[in-house]
Backbone as XML, in Angstrom:
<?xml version="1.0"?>
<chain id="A" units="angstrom">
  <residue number="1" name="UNK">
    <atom name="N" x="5.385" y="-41.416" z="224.476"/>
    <atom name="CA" x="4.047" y="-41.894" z="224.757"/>
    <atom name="C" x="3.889" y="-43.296" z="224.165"/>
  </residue>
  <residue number="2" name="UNK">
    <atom name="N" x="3.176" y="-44.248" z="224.725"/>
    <atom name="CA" x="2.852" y="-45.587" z="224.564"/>
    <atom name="C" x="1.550" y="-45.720" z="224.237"/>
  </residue>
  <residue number="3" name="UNK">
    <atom name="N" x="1.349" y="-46.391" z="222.732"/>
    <atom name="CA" x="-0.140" y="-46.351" z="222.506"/>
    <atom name="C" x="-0.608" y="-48.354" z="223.360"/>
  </residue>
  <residue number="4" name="UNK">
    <atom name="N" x="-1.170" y="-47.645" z="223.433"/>
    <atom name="CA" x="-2.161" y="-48.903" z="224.551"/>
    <atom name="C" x="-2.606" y="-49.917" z="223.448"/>
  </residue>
  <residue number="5" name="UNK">
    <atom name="N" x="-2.243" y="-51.291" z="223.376"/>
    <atom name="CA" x="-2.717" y="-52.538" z="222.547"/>
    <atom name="C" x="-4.407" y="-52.574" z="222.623"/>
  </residue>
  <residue number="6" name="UNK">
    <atom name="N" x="-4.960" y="-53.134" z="221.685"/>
    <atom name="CA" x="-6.032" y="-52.919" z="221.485"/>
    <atom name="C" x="-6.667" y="-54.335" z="221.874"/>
  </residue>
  <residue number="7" name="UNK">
    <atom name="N" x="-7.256" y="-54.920" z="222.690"/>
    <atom name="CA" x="-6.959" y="-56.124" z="223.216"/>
    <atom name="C" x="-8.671" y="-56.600" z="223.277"/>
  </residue>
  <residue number="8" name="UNK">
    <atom name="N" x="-8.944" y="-58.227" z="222.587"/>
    <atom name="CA" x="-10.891" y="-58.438" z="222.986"/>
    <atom name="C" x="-10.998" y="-58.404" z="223.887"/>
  </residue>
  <residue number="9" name="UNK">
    <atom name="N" x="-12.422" y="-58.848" z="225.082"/>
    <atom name="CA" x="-12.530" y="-58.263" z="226.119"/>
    <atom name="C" x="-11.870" y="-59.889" z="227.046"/>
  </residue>
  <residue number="10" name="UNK">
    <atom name="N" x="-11.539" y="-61.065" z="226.339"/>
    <atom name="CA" x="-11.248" y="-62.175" z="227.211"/>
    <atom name="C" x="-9.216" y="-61.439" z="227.199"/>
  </residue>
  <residue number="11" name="UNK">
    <atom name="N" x="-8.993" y="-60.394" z="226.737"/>
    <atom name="CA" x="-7.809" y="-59.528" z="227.153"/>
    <atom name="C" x="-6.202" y="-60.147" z="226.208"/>
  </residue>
  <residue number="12" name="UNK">
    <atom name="N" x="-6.809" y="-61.137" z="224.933"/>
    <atom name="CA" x="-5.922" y="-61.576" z="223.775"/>
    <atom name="C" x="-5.900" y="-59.952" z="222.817"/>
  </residue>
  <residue number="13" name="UNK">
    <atom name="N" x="-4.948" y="-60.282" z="222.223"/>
    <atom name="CA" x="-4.585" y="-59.002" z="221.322"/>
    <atom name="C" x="-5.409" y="-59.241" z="220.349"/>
  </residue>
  <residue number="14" name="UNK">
    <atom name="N" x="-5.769" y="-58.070" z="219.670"/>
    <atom name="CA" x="-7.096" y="-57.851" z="218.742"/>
    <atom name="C" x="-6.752" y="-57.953" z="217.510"/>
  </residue>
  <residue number="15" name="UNK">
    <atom name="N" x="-6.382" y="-59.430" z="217.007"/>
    <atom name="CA" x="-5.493" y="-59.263" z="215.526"/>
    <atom name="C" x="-6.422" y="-58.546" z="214.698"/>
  </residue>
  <residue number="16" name="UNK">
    <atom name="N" x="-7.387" y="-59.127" z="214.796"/>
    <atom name="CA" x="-8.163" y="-58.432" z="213.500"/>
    <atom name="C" x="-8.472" y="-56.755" z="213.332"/>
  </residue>
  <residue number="17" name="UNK">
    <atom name="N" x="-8.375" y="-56.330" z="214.627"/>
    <atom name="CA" x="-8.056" y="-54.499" z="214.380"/>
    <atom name="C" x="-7.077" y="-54.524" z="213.577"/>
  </residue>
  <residue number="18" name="UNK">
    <atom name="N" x="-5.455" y="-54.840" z="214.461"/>
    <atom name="CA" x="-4.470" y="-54.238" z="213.644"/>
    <atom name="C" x="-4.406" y="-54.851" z="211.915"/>
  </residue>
  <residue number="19" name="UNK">
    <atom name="N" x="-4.890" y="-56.308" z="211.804"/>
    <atom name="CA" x="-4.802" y="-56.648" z="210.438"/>
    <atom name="C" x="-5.436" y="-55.598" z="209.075"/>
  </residue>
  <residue number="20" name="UNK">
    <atom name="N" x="-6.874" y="-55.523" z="209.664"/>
    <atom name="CA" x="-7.539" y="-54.160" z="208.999"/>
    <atom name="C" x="-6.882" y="-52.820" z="208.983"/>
  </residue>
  <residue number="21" name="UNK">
    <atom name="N" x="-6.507" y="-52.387" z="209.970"/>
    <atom name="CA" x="-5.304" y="-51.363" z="209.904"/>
    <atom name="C" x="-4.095" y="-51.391" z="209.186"/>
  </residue>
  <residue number="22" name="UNK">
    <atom name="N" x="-3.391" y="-52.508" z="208.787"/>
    <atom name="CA" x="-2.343" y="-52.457" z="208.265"/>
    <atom name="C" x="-2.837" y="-52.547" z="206.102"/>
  </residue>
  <residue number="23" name="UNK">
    <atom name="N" x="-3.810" y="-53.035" z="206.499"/>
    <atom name="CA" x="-4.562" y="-53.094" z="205.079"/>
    <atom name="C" x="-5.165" y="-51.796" z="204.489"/>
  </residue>
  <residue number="24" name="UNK">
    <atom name="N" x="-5.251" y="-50.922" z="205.636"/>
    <atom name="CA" x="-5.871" y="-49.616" z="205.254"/>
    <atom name="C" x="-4.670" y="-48.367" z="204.754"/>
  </residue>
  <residue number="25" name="UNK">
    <atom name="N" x="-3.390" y="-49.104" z="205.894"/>
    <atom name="CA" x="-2.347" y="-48.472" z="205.923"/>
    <atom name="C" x="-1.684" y="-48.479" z="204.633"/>
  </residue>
  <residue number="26" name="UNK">
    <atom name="N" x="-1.880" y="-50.002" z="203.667"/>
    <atom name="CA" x="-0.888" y="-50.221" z="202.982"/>
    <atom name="C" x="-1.724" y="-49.910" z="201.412"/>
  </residue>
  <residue number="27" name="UNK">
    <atom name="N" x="-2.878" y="-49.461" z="201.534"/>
    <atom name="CA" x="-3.695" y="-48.788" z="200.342"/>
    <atom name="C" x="-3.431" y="-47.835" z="200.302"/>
  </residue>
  <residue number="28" name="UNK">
    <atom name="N" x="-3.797" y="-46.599" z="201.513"/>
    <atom name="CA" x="-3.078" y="-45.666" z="201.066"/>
    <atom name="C" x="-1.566" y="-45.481" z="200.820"/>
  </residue>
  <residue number="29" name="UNK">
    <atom name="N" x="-1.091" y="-46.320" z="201.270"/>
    <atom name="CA" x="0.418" y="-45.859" z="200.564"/>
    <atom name="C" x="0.439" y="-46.311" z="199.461"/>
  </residue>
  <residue number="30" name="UNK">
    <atom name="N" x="-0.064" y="-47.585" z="198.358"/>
    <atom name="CA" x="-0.413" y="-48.015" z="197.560"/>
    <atom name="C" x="-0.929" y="-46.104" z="196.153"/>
  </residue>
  <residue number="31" name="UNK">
    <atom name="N" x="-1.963" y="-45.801" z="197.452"/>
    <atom name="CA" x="-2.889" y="-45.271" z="196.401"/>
    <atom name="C" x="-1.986" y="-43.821" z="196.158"/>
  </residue>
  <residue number="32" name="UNK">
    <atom name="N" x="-0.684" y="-43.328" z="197.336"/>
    <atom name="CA" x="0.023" y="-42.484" z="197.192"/>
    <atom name="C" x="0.736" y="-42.599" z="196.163"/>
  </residue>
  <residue number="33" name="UNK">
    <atom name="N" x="1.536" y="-43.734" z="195.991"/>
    <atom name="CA" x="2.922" y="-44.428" z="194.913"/>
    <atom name="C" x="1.834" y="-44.078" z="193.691"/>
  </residue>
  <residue number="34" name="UNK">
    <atom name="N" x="0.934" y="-44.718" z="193.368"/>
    <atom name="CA" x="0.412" y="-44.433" z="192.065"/>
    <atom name="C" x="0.072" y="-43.329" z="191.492"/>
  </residue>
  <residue number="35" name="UNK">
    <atom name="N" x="-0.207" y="-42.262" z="192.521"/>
    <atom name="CA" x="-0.614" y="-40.933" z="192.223"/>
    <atom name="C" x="0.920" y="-40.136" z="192.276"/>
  </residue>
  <residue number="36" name="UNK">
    <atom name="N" x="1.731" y="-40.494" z="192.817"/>
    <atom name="CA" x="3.345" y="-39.713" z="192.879"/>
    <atom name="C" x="3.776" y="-40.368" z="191.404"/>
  </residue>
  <residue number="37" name="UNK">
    <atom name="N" x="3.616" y="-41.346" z="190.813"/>
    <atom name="CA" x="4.222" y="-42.133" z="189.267"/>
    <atom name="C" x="3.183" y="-41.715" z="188.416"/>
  </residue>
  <residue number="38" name="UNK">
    <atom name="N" x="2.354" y="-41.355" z="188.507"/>
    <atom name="CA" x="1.431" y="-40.988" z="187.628"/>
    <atom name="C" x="2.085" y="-39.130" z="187.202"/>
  </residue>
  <residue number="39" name="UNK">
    <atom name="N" x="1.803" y="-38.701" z="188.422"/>
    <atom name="CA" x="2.805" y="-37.306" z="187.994"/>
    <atom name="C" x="4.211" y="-37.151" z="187.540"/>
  </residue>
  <residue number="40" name="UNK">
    <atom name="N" x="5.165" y="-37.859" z="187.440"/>
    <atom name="CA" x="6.066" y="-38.323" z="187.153"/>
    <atom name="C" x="5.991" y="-38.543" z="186.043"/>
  </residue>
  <residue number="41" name="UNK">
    <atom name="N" x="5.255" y="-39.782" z="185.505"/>
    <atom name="CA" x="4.635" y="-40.206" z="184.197"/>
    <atom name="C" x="4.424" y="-39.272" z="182.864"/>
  </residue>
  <residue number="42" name="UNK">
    <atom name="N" x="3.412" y="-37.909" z="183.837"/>
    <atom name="CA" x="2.958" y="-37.155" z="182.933"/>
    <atom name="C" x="3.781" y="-35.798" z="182.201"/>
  </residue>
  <residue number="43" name="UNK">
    <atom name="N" x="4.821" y="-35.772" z="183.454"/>
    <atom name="CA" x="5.885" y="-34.832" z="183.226"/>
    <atom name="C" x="7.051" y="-35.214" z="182.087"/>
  </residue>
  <residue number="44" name="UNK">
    <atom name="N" x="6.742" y="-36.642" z="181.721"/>
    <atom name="CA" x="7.402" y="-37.404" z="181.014"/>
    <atom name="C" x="6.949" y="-36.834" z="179.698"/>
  </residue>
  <residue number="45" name="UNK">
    <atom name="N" x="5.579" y="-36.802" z="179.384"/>
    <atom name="CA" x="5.339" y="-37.532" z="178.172"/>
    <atom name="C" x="5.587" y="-36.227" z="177.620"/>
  </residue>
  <residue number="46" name="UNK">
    <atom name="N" x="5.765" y="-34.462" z="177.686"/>
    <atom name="CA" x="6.357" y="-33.679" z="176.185"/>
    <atom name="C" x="7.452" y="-33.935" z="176.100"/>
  </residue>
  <residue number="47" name="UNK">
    <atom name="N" x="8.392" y="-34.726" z="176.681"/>
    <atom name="CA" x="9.837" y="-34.699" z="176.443"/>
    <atom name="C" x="10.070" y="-35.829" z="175.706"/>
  </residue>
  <residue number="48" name="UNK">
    <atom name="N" x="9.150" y="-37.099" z="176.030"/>
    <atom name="CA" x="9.279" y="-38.248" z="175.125"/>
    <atom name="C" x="8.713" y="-37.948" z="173.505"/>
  </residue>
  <residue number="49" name="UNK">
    <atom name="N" x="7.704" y="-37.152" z="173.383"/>
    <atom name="CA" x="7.013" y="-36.352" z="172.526"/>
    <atom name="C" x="8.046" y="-35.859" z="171.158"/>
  </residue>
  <residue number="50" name="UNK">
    <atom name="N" x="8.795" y="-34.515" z="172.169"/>
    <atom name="CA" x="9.658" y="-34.380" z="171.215"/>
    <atom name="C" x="11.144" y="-34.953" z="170.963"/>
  </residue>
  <residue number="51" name="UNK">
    <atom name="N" x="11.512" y="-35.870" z="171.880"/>
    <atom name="CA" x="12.118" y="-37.246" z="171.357"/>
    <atom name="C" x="12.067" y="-37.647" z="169.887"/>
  </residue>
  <residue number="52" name="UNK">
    <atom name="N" x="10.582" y="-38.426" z="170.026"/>
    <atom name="CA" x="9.816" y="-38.954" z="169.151"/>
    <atom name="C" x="9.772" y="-38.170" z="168.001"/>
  </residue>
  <residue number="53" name="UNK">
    <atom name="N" x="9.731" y="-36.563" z="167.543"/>
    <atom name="CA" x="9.593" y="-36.108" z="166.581"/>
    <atom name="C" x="10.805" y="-36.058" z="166.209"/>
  </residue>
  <residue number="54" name="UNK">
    <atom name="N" x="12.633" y="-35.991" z="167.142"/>
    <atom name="CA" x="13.616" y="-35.942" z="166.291"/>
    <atom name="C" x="13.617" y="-36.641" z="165.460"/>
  </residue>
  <residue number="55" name="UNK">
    <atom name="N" x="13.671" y="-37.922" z="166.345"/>
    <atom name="CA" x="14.021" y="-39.258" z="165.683"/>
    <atom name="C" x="13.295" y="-39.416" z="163.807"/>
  </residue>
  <residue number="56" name="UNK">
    <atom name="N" x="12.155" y="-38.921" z="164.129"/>
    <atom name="CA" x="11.380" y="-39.248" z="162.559"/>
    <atom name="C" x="12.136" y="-38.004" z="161.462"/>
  </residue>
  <residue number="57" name="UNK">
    <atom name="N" x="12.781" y="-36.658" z="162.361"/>
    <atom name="CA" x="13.126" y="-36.288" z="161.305"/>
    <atom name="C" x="14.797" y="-36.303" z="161.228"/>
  </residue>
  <residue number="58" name="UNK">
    <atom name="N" x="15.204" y="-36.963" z="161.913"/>
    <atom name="CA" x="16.695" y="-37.316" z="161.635"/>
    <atom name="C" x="16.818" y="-38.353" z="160.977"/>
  </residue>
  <residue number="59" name="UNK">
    <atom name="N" x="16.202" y="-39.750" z="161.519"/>
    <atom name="CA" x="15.992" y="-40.609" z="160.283"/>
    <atom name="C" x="14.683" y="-41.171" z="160.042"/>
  </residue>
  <residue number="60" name="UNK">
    <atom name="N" x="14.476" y="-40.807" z="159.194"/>
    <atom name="CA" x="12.819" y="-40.905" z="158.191"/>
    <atom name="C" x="12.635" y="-42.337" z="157.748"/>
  </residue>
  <residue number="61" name="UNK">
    <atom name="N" x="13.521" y="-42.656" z="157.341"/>
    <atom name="CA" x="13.797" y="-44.101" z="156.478"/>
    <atom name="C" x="13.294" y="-45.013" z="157.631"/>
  </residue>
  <residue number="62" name="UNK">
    <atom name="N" x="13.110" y="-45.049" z="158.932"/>
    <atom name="CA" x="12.988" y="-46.368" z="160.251"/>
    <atom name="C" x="11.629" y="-46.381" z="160.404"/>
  </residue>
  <residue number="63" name="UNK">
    <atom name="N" x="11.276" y="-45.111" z="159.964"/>
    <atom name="CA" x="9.230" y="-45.083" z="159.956"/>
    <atom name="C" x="9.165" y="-45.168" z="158.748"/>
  </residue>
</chain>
């Protein structure tokens, strides 16, 4: 199937639809990436956690 160009009525292509569209397009993928690294992020932080507690009790002397 062929989606039909979206064209003003003197029958030039309608930049400014697709421009707004590609701006809408590229937020939500924007607003996806941040919400997929954010979970990522958070799955991070008990493991960096107890990282963080070896380290102070293997060597004490660096804190």
């Amino acid at each position: 199937m062929t989606d039909m160009i979206k064209t003003r009525p003197d029958g030039s292509i309608d930049t400014a639809f697709y421009m707004e569209r590609g701006r809408q397009m590229r937020s939500q993928q924007a607003a996806h990436m941040a919400r997929e690294g954010s979970r990522k992020t958070l799955s991070l932080v008990p493991v960096l956690a107890v990282c963080g507690l070896a380290a102070l009790l293997v060597v004490p002397a660096l804190f």
